[in-house]
N, CA, C and O atoms as a MOPAC input file, in Angstrom:
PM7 MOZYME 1SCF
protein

 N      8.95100 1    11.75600 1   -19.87900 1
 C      8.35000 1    10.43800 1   -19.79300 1
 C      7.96700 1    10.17000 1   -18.33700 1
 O      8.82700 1    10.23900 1   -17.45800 1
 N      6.85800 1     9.90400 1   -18.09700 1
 C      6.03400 1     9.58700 1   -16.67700 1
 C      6.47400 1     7.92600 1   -16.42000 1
 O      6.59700 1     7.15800 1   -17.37400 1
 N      6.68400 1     7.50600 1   -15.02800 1
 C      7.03100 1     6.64000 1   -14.54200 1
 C      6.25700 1     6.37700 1   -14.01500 1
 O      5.52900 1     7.16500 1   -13.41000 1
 N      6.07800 1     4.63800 1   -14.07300 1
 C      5.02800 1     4.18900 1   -13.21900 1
 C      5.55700 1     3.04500 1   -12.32500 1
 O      6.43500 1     2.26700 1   -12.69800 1
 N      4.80000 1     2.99100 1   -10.80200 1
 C      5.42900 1     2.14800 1   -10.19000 1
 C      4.21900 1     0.68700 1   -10.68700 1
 O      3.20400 1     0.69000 1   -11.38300 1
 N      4.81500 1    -0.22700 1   -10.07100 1
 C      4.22300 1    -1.43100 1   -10.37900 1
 C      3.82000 1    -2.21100 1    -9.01100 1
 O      4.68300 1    -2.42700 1    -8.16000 1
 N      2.43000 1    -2.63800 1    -8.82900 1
 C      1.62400 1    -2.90200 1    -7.13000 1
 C      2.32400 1    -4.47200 1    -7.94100 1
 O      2.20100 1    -4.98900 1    -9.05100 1
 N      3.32100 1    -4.91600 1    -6.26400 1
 C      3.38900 1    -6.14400 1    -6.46000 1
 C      2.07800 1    -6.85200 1    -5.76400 1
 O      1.53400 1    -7.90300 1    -6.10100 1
 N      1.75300 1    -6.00900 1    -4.74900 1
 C      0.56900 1    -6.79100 1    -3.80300 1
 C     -0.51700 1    -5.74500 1    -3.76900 1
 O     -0.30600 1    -4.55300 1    -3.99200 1
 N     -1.59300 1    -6.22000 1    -3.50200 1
 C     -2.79900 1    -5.20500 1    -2.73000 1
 C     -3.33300 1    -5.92800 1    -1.85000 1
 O     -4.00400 1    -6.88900 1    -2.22800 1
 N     -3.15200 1    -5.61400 1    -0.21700 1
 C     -4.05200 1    -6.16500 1     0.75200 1
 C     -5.01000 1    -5.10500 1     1.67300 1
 O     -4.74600 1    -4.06200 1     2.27100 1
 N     -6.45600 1    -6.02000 1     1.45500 1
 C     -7.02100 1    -5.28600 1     1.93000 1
 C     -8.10100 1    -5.78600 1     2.61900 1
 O     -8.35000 1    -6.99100 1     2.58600 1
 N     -8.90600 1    -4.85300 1     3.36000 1
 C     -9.84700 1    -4.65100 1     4.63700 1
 C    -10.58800 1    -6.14700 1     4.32800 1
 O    -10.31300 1    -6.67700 1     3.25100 1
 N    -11.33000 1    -6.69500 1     5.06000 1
 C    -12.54100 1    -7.47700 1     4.68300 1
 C    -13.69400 1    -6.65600 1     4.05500 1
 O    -14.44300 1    -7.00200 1     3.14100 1
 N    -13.66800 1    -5.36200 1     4.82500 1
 C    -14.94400 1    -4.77900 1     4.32500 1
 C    -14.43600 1    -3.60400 1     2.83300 1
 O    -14.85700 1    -2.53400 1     2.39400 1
 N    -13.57800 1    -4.35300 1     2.55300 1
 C    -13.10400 1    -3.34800 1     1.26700 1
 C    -13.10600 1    -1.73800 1     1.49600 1
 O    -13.17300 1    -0.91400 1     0.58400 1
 N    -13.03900 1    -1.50800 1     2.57100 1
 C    -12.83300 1    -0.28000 1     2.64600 1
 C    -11.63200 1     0.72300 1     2.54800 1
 O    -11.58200 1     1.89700 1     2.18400 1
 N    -10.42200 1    -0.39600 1     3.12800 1
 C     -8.90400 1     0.32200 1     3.05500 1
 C     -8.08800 1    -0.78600 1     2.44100 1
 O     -8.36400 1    -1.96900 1     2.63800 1
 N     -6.86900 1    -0.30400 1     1.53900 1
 C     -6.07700 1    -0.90900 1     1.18200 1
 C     -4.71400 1    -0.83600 1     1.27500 1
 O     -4.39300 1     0.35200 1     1.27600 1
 N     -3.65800 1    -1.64100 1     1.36200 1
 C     -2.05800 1    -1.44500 1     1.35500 1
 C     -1.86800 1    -1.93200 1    -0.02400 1
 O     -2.35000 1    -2.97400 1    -0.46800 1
 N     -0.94900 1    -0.89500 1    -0.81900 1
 C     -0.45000 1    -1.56300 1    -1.95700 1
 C      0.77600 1    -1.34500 1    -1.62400 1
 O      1.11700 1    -0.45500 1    -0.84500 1
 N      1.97700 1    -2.58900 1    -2.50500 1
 C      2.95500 1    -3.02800 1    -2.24800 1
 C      3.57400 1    -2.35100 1    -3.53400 1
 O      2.79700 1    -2.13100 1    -4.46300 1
 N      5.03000 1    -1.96800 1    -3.68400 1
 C      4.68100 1    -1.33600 1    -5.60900 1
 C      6.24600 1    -1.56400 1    -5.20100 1
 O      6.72500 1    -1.60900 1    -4.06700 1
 N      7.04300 1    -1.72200 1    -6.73700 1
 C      8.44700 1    -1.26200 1    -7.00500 1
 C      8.44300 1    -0.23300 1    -8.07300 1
 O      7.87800 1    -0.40300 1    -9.15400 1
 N      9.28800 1     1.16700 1    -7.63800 1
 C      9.42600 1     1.95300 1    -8.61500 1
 C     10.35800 1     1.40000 1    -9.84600 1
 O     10.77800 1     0.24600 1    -9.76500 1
 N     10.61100 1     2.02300 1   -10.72800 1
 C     11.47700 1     1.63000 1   -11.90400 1
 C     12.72300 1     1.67900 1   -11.83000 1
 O     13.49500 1     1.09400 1   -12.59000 1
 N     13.11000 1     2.59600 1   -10.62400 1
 C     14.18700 1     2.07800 1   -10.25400 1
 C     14.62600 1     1.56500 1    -8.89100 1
 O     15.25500 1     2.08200 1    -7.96800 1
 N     13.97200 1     0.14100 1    -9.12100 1
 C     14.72100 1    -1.22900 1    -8.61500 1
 C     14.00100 1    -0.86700 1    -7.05900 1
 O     14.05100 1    -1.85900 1    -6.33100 1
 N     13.12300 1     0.74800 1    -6.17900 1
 C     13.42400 1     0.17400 1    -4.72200 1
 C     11.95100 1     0.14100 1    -4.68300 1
 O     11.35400 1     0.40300 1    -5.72700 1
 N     11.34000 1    -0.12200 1    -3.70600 1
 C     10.44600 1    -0.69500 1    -3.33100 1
 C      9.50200 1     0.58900 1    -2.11400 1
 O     10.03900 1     1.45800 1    -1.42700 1
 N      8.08100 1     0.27900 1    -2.21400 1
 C      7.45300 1     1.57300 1    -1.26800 1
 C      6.05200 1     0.72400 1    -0.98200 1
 O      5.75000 1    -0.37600 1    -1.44600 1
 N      5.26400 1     1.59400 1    -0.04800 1
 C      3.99700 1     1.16800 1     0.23900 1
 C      3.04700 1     2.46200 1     0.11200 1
 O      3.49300 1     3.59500 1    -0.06800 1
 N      1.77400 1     2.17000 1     0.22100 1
 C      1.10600 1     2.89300 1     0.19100 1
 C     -0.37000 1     2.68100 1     0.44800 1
 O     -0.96400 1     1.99600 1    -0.38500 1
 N     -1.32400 1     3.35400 1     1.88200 1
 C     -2.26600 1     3.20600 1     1.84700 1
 C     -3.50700 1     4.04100 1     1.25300 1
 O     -3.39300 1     5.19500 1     0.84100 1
 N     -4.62300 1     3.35700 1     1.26200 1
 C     -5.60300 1     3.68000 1     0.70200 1
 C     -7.01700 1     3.75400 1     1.20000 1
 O     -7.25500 1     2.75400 1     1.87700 1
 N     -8.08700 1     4.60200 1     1.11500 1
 C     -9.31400 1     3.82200 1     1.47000 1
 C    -10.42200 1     4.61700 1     0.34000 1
 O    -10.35600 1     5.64200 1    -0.33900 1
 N    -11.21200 1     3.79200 1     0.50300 1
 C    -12.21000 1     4.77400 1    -0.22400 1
 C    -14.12800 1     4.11700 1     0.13200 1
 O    -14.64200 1     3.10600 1     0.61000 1
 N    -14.46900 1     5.07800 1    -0.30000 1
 C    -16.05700 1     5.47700 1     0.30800 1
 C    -17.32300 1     4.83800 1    -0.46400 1
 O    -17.88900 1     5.36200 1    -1.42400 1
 N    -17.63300 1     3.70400 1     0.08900 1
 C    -18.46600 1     2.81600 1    -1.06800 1
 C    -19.79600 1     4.25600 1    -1.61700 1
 O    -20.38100 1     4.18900 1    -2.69800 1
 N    -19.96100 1     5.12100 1    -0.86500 1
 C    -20.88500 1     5.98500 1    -1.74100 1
 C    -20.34300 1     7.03800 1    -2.55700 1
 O    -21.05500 1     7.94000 1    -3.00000 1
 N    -19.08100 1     6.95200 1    -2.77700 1
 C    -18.08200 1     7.68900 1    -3.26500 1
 C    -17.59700 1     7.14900 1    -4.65600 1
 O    -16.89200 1     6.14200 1    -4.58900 1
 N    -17.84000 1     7.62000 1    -5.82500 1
 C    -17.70200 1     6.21800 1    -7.05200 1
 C    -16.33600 1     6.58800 1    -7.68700 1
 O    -15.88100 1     5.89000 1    -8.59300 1
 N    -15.49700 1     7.97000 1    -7.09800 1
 C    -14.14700 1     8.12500 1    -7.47000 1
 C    -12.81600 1     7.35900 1    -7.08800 1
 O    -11.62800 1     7.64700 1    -7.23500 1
 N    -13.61800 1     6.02900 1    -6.41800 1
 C    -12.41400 1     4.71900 1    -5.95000 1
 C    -11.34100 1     5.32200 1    -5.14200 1
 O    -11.40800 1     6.34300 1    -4.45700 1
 N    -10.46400 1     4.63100 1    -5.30300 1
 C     -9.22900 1     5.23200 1    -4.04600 1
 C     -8.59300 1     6.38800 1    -3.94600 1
 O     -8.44800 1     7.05900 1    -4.96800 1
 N     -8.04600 1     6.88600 1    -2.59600 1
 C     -7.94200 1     7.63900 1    -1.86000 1
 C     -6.36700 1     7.42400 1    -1.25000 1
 O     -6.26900 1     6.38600 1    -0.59700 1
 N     -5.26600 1     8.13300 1    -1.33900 1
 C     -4.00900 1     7.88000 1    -0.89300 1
 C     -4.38000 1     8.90000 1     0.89300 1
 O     -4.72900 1    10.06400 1     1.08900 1
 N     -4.09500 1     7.80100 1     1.80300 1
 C     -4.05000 1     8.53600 1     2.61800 1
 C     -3.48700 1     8.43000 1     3.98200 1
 O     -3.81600 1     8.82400 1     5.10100 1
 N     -2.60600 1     7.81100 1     3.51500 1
 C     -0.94100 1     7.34200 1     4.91700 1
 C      0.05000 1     8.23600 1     3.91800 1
 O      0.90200 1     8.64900 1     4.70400 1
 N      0.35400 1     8.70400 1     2.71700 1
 C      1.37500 1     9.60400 1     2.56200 1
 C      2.26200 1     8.71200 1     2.80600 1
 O      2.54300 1     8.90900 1     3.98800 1
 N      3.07000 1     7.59300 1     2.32000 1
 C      4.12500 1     6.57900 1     3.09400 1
 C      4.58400 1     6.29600 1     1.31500 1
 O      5.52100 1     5.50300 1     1.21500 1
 N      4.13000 1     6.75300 1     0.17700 1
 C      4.86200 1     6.79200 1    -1.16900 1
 C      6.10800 1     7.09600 1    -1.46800 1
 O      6.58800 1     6.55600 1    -2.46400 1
 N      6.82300 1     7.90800 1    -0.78500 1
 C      7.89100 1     8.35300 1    -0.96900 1
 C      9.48200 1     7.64400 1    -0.41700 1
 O     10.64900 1     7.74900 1    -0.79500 1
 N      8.47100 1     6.59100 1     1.11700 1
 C      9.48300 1     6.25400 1     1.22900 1
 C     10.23700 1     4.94300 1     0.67000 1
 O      9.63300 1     3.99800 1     0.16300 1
 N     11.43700 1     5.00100 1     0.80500 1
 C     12.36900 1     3.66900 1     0.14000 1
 C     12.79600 1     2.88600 1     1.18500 1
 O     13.05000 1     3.18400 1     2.35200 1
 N     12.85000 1     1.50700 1     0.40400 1
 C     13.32300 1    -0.09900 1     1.14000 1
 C     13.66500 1    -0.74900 1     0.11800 1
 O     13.08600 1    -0.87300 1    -0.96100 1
 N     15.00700 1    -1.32800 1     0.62500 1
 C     15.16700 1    -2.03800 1    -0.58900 1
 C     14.85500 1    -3.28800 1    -1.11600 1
 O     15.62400 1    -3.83100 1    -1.90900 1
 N     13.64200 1    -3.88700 1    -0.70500 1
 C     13.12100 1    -4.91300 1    -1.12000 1
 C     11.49000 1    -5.03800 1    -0.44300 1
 O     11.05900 1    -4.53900 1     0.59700 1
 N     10.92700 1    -5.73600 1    -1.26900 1
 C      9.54300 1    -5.99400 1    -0.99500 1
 C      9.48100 1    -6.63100 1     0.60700 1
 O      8.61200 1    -6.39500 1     1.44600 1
 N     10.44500 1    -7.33500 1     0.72200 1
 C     10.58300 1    -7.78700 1     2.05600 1
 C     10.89800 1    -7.06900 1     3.43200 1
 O     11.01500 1    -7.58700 1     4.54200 1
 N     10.99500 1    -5.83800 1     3.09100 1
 C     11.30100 1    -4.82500 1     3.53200 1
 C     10.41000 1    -3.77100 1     3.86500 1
 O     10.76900 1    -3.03700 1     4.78600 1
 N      9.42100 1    -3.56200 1     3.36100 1
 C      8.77700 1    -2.63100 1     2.75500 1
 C      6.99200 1    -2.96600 1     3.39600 1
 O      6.05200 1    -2.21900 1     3.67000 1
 N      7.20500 1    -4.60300 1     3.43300 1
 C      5.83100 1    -5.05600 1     4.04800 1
 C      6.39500 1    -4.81200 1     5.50100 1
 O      5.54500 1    -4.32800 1     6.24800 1
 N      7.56500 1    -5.02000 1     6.04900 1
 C      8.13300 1    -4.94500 1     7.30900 1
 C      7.61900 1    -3.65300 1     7.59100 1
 O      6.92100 1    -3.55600 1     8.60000 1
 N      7.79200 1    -2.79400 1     7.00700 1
 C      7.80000 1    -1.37000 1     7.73900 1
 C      6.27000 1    -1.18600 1     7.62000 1
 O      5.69100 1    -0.95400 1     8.68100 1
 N      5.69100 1    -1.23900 1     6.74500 1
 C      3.59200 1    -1.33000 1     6.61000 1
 C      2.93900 1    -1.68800 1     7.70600 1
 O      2.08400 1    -1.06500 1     8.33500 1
 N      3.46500 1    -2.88300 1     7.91900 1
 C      2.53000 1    -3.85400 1     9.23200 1
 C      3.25000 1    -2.94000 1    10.18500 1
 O      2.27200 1    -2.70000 1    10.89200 1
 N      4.05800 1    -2.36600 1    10.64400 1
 C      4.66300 1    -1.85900 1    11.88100 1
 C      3.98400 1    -0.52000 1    11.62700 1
 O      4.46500 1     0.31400 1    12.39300 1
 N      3.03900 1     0.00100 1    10.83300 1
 C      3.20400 1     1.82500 1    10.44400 1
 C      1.74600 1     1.71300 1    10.67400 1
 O      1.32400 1     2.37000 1    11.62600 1
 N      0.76400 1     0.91600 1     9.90100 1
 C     -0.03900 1     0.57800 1     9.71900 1
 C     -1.15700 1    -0.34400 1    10.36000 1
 O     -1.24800 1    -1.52000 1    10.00800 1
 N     -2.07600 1     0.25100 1    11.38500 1
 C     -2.80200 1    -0.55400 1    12.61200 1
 C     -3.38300 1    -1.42400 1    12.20700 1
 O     -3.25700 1    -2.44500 1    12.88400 1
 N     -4.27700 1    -1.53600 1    10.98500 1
 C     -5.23000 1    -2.53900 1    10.71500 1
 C     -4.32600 1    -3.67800 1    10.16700 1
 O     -4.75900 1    -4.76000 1    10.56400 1
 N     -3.11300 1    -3.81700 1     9.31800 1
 C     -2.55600 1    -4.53700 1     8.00200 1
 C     -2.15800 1    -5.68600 1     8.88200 1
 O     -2.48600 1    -6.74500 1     8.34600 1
 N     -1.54100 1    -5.86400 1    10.09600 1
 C     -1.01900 1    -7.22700 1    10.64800 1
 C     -2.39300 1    -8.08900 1    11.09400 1
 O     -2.42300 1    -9.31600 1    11.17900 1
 N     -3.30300 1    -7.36300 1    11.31000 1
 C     -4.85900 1    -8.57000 1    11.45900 1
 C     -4.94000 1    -9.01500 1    10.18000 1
 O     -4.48300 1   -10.13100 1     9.93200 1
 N     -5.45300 1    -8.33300 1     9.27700 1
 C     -5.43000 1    -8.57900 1     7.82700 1
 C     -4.60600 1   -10.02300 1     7.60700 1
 O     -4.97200 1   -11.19900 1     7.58600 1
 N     -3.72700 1    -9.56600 1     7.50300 1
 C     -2.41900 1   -10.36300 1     7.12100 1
 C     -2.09800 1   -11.76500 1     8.01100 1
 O     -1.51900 1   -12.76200 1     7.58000 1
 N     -2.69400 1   -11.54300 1     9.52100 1
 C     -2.94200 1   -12.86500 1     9.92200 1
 C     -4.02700 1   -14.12200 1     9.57000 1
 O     -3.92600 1   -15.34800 1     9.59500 1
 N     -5.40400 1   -12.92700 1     9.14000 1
 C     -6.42400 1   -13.72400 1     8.94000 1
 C     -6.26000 1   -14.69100 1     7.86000 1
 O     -7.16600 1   -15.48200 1     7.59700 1

């Protein structure tokens, strides 16, 4: 049986180009994961920070470590 995590959040670029999703696996911990993809490109997103694997144990946690890992996500997130 395949497991799926669940995006509590998706924040992303103004210009829709990159995204952070926020997800809890099924069991209970919490991860991030970025994305971008190529508006002439019609195969949509692209995993490409590799940051899936890691664990936090809470969503509150998890955006902590994103905005600190992640150059663009704290402008974002201020605007």
């Amino acid at each position: 049986m395949a497991h799926e995590n669940k995006v509590l959040r998706s924040i992303e670029t103004p210009d829709g180009g990159r995204c952070v999703d926020l997800f809890v696996r099924p069991d209970g911990t919490f991860g991030f994961e970025e994305y971008r993809r190529d508006s002439e490109d019609g195969r949509g997103w692209f995993p490409i920070g590799f940051h899936d694997e890691r664990t936090f144990e809470s969503e509150a946690d998890a955006l902590e470590q994103a905005v600190a890992t992640i150059e663009w996500l704290a402008a974002v997130l201020d605007s």
